[in-house]
C-alpha positions in Angstrom: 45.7 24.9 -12.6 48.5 22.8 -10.6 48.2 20.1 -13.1 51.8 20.6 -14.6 53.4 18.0 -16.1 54.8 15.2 -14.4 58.9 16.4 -15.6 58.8 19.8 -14.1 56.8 18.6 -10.6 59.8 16.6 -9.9 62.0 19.7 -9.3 59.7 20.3 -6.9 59.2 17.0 -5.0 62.4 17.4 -2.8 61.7 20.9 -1.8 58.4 20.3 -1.3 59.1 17.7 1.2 61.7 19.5 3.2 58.7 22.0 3.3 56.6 19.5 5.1 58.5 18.4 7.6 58.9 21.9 8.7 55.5 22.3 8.3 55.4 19.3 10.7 57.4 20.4 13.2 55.6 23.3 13.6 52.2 21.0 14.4 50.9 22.2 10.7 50.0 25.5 12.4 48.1 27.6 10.3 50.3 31.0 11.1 53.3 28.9 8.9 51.3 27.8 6.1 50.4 31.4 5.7 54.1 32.6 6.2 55.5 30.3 3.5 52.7 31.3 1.1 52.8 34.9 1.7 56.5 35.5 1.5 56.6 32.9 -1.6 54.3 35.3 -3.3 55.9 38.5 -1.8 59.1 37.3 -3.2 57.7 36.9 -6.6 56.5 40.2 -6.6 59.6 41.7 -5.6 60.9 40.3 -8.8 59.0 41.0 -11.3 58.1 44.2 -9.7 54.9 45.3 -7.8 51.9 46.0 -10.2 48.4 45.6 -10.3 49.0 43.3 -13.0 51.3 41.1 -11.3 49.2 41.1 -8.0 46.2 40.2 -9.6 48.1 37.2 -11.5 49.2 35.8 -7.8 46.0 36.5 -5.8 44.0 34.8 -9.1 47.1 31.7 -8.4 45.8 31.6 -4.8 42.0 31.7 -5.5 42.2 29.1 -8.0 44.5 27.1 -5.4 41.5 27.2 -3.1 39.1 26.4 -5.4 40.3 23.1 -6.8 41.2 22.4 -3.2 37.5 23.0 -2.0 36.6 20.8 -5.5 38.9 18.3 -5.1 39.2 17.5 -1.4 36.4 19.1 0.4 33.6 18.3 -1.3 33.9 14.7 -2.0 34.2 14.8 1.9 31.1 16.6 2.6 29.3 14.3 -0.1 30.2 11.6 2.5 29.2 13.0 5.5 25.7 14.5 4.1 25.2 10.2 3.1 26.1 9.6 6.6 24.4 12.1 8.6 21.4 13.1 6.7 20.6 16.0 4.2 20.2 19.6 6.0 19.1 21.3 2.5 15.7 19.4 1.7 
């Protein structure tokens, strides 16, 4: 759930931007987003140790990730454009 509280995502916030504008520079290409997540996680799991366990716990992170993503920004989005093209499921 990335609905911490609003203290600890401000040690975040500054990171997080530097982040972007990397991110930016690089044109948001998809090969960097999937560098900076992968070696995030790999680096977590180097220190608390490889396990099932702990790889479940980080692959669960990034599945939930995607799902509130998908919940949050994608489907409002395709709400949208079904109004404004036209229902393909009848």
């Amino acid at each position: 759930m990335p609905y911490i509280r609003k203290n600890d995502r401000l040690q975040y916030e500054e990171l997080l931007e530097k982040l972007l504008d990397l991110l930016e520079q690089s044109g948001y290409h998809p090969g960097h987003m999937n560098f900076v997540i992968s070696d995030l996680i790999n680096k977590c799991l180097g220190e608390e140790g490889m396990s099932y366990t702990n790889a479940n716990k980080w692959i669960g992170s990034l599945e939930c990730a995607k799902l509130e993503i998908y919940r949050r920004l994608l489907v409002p989005y395709e709400n949208d454009k079904c109004q404004e093209n036209g229902e393909v499921f009848k």
